[in-house]
N, C-alpha and C positions, 0 to 999 in steps of 0.2 A: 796266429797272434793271440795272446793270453784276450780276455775280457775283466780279469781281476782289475778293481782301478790302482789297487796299489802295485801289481807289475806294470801296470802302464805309464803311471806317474815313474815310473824305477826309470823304466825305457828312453822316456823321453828325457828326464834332468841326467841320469847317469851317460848321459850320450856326448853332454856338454865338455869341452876341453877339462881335464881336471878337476871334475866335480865328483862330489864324493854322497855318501848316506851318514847322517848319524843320527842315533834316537836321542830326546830332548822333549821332555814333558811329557812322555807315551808313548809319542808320536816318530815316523820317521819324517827328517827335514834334507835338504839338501844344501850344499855347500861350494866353495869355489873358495880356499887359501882360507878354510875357517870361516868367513862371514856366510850368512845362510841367503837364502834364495828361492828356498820354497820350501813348503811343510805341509807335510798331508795330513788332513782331520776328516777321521773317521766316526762320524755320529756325534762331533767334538758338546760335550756336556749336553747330550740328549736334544743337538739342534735337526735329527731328521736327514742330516746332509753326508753324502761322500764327496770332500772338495779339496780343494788345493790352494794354498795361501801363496800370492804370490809377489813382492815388492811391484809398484808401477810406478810412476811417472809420475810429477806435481799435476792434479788437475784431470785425469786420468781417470780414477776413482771414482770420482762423481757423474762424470761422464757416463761411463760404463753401468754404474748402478742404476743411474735413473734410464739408459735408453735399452738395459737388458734386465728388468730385478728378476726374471725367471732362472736368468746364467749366471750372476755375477750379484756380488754383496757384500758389506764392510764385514768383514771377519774382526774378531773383538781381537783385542790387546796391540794386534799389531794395525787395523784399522786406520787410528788414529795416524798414523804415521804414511798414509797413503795404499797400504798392502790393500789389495785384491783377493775376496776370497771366488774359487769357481766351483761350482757346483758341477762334478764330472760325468754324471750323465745327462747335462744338457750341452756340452759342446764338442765338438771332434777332435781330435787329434791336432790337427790343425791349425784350429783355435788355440786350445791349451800350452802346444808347441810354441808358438807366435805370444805367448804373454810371458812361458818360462823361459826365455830366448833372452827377450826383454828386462827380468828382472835379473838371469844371469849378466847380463851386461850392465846392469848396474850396481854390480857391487866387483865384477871378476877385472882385473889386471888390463890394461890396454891391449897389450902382446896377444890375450885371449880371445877379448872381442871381436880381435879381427879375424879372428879363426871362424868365427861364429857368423862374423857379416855386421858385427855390431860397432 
């Protein structure tokens, strides 16, 4: 299994019912019927980080930031809006799985989510 983070971000979103890749401000993002779902930032404007933005839940965000700031952080532009940025070599697969899971099903079709468990 690759250790590249951006074959591993591929692995895990491109796994999702229907989801796709398209690049979009440099970067590659992931998708589901066109809306996006998660996007990977590579060193995104000299911030030090390999991470992955990901939509979360009202209330979520805050959460997460204040009881992990080592793994988890408000990624700018989309921040405001609740997105999740992770910092991908501090959590597993598993982790990362369980949050793009999450935000795939908050934007992907009903009929999908259930595919997903969502």
């Amino acid at each position: 299994m690759s250790t590249d983070p951006l074959e591993r971000v591929r692995r895990i979103c491109l796994a999702l019912p229907e989801s796709f890749e398209q690049e979009a401000w440099g970067e590659p993002t992931f998708r589901v019927r066109k809306r996006m779902f998660a996007m990977f930032a590579n060193d995104h404007h000299g911030d030090g980080r390999i991470a992955l933005w990901c939509n979360a839940p009202l209330g979520v965000q805050e959460m997460l930031v204040r009881s992990m700031p080592e793994k988890v952080f408000v990624p700018p532009y989309v921040g405001v809006k609740g997105w999740i940025g992770l910092v991908l070599d501090r959590g597993d697969d598993a982790e990362v799985e369980g949050h793009v899971v999450q935000s795939y099903c908050m934007v992907a079709p009903k009929r999908l989510q259930v595919q997903v468990g969502g």
